[in-house]
C-alpha positions as CSV (number, residue, x, y, z in Angstrom):
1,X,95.0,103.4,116.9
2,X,92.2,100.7,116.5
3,X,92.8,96.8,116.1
4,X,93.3,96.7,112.1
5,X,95.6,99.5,112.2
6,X,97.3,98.2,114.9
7,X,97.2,94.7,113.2
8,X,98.4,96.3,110.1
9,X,101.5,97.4,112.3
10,X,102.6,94.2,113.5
11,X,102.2,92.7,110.4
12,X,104.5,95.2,108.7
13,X,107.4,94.8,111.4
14,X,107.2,91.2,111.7
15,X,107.5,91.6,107.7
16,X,110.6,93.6,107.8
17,X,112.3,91.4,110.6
18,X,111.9,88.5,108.1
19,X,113.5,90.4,104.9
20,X,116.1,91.5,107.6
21,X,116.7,88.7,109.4
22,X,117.2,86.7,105.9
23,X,119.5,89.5,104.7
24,X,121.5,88.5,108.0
25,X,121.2,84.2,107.2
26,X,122.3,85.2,103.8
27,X,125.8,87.3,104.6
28,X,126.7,84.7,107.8
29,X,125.8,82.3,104.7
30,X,128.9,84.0,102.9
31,X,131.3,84.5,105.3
32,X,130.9,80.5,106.5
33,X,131.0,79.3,102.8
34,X,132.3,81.6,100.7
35,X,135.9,81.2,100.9
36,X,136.0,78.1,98.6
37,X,136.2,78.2,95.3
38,X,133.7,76.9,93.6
39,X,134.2,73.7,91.2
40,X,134.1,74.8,87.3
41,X,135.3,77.9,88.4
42,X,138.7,77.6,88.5
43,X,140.8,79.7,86.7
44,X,138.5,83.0,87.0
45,X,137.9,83.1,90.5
46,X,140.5,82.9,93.2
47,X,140.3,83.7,96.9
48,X,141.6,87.5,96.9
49,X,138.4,87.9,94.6
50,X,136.2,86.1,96.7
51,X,137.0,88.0,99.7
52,X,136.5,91.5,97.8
53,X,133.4,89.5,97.3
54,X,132.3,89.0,101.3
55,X,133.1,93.3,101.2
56,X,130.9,93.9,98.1
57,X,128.1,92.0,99.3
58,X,128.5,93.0,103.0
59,X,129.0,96.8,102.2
60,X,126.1,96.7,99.9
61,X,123.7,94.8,101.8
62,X,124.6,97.0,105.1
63,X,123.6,99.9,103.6
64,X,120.4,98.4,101.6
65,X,119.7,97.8,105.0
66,X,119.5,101.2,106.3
67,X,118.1,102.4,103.1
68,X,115.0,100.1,104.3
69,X,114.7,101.1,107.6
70,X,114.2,104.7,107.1
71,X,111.9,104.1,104.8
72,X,109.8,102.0,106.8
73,X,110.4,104.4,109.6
74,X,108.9,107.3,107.1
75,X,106.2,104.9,106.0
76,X,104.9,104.7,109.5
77,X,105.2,108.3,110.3
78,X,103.3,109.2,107.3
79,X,100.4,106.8,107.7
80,X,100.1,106.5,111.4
81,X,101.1,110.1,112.1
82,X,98.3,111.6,110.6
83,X,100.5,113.2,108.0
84,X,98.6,111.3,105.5
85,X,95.4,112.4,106.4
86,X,96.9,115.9,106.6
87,X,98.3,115.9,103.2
88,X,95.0,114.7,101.5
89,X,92.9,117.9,103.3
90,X,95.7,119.6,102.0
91,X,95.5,118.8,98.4
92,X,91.4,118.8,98.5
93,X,91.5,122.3,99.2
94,X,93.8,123.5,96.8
95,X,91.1,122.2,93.4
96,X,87.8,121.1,93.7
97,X,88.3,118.8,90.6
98,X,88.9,115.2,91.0
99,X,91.5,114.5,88.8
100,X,93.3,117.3,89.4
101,X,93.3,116.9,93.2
102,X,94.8,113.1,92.3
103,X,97.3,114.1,89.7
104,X,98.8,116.5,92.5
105,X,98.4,113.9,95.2
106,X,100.6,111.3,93.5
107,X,103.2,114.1,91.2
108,X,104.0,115.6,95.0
109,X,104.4,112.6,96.4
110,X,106.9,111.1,93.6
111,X,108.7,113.9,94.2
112,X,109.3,114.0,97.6
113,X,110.1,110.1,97.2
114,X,113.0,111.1,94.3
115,X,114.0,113.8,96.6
116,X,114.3,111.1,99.8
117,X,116.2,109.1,98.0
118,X,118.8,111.4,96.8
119,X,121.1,110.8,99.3
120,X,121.0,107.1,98.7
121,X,121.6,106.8,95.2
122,X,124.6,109.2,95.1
123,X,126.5,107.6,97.9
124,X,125.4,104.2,96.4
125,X,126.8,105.7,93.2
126,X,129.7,107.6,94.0
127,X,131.0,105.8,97.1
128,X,130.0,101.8,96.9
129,X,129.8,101.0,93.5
130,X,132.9,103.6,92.8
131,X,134.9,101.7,95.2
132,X,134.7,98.3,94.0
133,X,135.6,99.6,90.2
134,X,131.7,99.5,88.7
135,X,130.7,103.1,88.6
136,X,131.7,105.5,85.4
137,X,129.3,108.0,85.8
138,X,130.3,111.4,86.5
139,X,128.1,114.1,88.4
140,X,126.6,116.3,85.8
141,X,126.0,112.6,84.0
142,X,124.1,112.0,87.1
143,X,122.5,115.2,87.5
144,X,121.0,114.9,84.0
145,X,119.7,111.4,84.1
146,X,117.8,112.4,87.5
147,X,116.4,115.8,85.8
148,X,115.6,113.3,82.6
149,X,114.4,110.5,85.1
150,X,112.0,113.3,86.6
151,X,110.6,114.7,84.0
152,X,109.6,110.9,82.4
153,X,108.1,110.5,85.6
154,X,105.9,113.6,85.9
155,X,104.8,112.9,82.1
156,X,103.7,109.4,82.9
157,X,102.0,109.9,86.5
158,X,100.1,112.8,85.1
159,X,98.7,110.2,81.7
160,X,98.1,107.8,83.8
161,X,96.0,109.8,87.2
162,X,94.7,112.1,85.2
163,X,93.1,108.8,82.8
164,X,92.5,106.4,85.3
165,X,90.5,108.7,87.6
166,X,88.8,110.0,84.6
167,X,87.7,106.6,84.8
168,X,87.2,106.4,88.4
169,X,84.5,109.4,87.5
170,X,82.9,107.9,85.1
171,X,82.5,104.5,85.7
172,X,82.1,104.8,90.0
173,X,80.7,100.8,90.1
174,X,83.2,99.4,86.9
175,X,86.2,101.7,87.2
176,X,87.8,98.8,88.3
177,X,87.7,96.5,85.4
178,X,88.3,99.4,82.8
179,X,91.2,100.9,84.5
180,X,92.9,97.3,84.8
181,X,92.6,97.0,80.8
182,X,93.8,100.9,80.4
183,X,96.8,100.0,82.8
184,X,97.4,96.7,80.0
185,X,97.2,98.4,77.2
186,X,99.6,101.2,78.7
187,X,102.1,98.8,79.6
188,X,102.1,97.4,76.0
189,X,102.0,101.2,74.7
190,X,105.8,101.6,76.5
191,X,106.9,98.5,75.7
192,X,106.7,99.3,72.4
193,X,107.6,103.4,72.2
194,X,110.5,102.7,75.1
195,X,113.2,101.7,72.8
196,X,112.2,104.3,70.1
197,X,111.8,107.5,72.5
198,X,112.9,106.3,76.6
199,X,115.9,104.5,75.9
200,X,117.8,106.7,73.7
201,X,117.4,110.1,75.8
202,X,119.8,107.9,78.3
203,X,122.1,105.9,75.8
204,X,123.5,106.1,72.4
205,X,122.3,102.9,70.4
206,X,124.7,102.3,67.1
207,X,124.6,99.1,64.8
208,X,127.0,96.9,65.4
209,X,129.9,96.4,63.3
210,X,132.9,94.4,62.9
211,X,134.2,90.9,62.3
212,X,130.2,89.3,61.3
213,X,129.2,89.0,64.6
214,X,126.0,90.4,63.5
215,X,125.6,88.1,60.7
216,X,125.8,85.0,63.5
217,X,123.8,86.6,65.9
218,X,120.5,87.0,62.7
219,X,121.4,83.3,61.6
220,X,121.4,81.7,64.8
221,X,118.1,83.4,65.6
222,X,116.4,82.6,62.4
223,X,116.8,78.7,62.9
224,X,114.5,80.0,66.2
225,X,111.6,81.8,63.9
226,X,113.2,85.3,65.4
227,X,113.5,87.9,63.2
228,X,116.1,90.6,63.9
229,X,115.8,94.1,62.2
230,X,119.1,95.4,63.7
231,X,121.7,94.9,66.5
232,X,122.8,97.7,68.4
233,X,126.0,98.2,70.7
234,X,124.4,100.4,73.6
235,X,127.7,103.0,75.4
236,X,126.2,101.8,78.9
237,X,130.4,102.2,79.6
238,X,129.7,105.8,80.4
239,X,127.4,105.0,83.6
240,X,129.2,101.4,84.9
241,X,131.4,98.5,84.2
242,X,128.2,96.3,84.6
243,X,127.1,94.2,81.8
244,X,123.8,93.1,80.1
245,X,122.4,92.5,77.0
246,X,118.4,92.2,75.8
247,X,115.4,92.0,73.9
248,X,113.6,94.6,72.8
249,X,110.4,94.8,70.4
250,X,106.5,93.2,70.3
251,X,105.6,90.1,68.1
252,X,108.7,88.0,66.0
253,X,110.6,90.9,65.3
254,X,113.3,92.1,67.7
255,X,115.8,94.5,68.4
256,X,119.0,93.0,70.4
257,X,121.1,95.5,72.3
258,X,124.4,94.3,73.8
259,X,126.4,96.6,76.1
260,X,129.5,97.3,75.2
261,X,130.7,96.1,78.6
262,X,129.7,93.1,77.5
263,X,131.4,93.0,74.1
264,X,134.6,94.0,75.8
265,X,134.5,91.3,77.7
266,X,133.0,87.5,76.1
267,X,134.3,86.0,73.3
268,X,131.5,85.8,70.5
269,X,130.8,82.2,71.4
270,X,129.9,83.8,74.6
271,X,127.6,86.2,73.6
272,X,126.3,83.8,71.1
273,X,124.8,81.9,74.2
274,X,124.3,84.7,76.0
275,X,121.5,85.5,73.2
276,X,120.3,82.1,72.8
277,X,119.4,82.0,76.4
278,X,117.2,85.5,75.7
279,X,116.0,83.7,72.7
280,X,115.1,80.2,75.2
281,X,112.7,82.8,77.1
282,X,110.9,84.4,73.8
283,X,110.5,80.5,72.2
284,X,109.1,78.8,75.4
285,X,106.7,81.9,75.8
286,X,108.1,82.5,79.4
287,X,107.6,86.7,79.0
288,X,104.5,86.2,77.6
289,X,103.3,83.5,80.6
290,X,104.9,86.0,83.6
291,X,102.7,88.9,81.9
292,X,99.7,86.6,82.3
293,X,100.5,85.5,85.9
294,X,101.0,89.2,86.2
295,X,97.7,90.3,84.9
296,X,95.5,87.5,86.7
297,X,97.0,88.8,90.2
298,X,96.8,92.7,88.9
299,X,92.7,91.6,88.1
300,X,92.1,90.3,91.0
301,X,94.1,93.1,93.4
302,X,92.2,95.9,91.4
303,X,88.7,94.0,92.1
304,X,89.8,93.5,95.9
305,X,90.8,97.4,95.9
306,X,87.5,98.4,94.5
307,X,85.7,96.7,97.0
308,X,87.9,97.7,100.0
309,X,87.6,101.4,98.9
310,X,83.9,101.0,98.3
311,X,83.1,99.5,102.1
312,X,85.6,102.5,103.7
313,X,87.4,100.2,106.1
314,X,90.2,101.9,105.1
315,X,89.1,105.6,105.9
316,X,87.6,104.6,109.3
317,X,90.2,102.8,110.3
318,X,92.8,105.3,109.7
319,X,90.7,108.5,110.8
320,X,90.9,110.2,107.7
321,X,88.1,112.9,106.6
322,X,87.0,115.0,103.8
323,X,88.4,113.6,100.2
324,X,90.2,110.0,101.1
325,X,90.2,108.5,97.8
326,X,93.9,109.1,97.2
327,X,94.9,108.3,100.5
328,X,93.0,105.0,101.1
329,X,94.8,104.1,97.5
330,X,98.2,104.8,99.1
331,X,97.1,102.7,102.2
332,X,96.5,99.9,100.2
333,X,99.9,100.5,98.4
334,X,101.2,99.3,101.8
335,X,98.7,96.9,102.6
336,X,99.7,95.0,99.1
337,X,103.2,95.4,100.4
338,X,102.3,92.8,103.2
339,X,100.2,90.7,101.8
340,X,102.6,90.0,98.2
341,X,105.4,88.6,100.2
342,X,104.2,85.4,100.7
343,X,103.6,84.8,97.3
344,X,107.7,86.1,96.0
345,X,109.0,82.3,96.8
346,X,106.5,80.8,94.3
347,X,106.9,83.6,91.9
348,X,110.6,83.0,92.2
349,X,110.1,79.9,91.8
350,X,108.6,80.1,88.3
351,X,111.2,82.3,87.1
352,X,114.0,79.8,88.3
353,X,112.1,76.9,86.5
354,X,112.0,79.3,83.1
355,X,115.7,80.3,83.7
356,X,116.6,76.4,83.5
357,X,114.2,76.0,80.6
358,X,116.3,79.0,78.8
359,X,119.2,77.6,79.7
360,X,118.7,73.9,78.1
361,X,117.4,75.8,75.1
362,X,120.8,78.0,74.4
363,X,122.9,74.6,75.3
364,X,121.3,72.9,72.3
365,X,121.2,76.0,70.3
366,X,124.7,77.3,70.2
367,X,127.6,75.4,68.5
368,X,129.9,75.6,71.7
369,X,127.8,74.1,74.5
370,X,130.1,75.0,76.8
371,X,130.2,79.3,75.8
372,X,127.3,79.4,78.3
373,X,128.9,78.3,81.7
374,X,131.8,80.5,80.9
375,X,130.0,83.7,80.2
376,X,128.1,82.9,83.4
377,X,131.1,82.9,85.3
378,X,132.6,85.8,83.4
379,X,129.5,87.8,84.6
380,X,129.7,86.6,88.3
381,X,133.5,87.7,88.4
382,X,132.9,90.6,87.1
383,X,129.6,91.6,88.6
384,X,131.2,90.4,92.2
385,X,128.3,87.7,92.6
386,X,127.5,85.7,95.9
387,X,128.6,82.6,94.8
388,X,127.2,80.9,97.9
389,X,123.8,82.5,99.0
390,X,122.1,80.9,101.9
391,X,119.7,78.3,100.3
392,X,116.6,79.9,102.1
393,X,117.6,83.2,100.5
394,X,118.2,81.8,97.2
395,X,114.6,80.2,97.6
396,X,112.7,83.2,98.4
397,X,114.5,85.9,96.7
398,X,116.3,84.4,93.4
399,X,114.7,84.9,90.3
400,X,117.6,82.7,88.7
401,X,119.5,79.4,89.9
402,X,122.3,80.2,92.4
403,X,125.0,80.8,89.3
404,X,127.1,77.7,90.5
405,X,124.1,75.6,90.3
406,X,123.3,76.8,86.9
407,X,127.1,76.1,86.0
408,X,127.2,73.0,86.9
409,X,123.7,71.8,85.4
410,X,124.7,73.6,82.3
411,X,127.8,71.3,82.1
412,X,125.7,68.0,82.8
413,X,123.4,68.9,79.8
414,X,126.5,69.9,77.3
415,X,127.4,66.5,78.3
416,X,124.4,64.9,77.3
417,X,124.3,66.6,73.6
């Protein structure tokens, strides 16, 4: 091991001691605080429930914990076992083509990731989740979404090798620039086929019907400039108890899907503000500035890949011989890993400014201010929310507000209407 592999190293542990030891902060957090209910929430949370709570978040954030140690300990073995190195003589001497050495490379090794993490997401499934009242999903329901899962998978990881190293071959000093833009234009591609083709091998999407909740739901959007061509009532039931509801489509026309958790468990006013809060994120153009921020960074990380790869720092350092191409990609998979984290708090950071900008939005909006703090805390009740994450945590990691926070600003600007 030389000194940038071994620096690599370090940096990786040290890496995971923080996410650790902030996992730890973040339950002690809990325990310390969260016994109290908080203020606005009376009425819907109590103490048994907050202490079912502590067991949720404890339980699951035990065994996220071991999740991520073994597979940092299989990241290491891999790349500074020489199994890498191994794996990529392996696959070079099976074709001499390019893209079909790399379409193997990456299709093996999303399978033996699916296959690692087996384990995981059926005790996950069938023992956490299942004890605290979330999961629905039976085993041959599982067994089919993975065998539908996989089979998504192999079709998109062989489009997209099999095109982007086409590119790689045909443009060796501008690959970089033309496989960012085919990865853009991809992304848009499934955004727009997903609900049409992805979503309903998984779900069964019906139009909603009933008591005109449809007719309020196209009426409050239109005084927005959003066009809806139908609502749907997604059977997401079958899998968990969760709830959600979203946006789906490209330009001013949408398609809203509710769950029916969700519908069984809000009041219309509710889901009213629920929506106008989706529809506070499409009007203020937050999607559209995260795919930006998104698409500067992707620029620049392609252009800094391309010129890593092309000096073969990587290769040296690492000890790897014959065709590395496909392993120095999956070293800087890792390297990317490192470097990213210091950039989640101000990424978070955004997102939490654009949550509150959503949230003003659907406060003036919807004819019951209030509907929004109460389907907040409807959905930390019955999603078993940390209602008092450490601070720290909350700044690094939360994409939203802590939900009491959110409450109780949500309640200052109802006030003000």
């Amino acid at each position: 091991m030389d000194k940038f592999t071994g620096i690599l190293l370090v940096a990786y542990l040290v890496f995971q001691m923080v996410r650790y030891s902030l996992d730890f902060v973040n339950i002690r957090h809990m325990k310390k605080h969260g016994t109290k209910v908080p203020e606005g929430f009376e009425g819907y949370i109590d103490e048994a429930l907050l202490r079912k709570t502590h067991a949720y978040a404890i339980e699951h954030n035990t065994f996220s914990l071991i999740e991520s140690v073994f597979s940092g300990i299989i990241t290491i073995a891999f790349l500074y076992g020489g199994m890498l190195g191994l794996y990529a003589s392996w696959v070079s001497s099976v074709t001499a083509s390019f893209i079909l050495q790399g379409v193997l490379f990456f299709l093996l090794l999303s399978y033996a990731s699916s296959l690692l993490n087996v384990p995981f997401s059926l005790y996950h499934t069938f023992r956490i989740e299942n004890k605290y009242g979330f999961n629905t999903m039976t085993a041959k329901l599982w067994v089919t979404d993975f065998m539908k899962s996989t089979l998504i998978s192999t079709v998109m990881t062989v489009i997209i090798c099999a095109c982007g190293l086409w590119i790689v071959q045909k443009s060796p000093d501008l690959w970089w620039l033309f496989v960012w833009g085919f990865f853009l234009v991809f992304s848009i591609f499934l955004m727009y086929i997903s609900p049409y083709v992805i979503e309903p091998l998984f779900n069964r999407f019906t139009p909603l019907e009933g008591d005109g909740l449809e007719h309020k739901i196209k009426a409050m959007m239109q005084k927005t400039g959003i066009r809806i061509s139908r609502v749907f009532r997604v059977d997401a039931s079958k899998r968990s108890h969760h709830t959600n509801a979203y946006f789906t489509g490209i330009g001013r026309t949408k398609r809203i899907v509710l769950y029916d958790t969700l519908l069984s468990k809000m009041d219309e006013d509710e889901v009213l503000a629920v929506l106008a809060h989706e529809a506070g994120h499409w009007k203020k153009r937050h999607v559209l500035k995260m795919i930006l921020i998104s698409e500067v960074l992707s620029f620049a990380g392609v252009y800094i890949a391309f010129r890593i790869l092309k000096s073969g720092i990587l290769a040296d350092a690492f000890g790897l011989g014959g065709s590395t191409f496909f392993a120095e990609l999956v070293i800087l998979g890792f390297v990317f890993g490192i470097v990213s984290f210091p950039f989640t708090p101000l990424l978070s950071a955004f997102s939490r400014r654009h949550e509150r900008e959503a949230d003003r939005f659907a406060v003036e909006l919807t004819p019951r201010p209030d509907a929004l703090a109460t389907s907040l805390i409807k959905l930390s009740k019955d999603n078993l929310s940390n209602l008092h994450p450490h601070p720290l945590y909350a700044f690094i990691y939360y994409s939203h507000p802590p939900v009491v926070d959110r409450v109780r600003s949500i309640h200052t600007m109802a006030g003000e209407r």
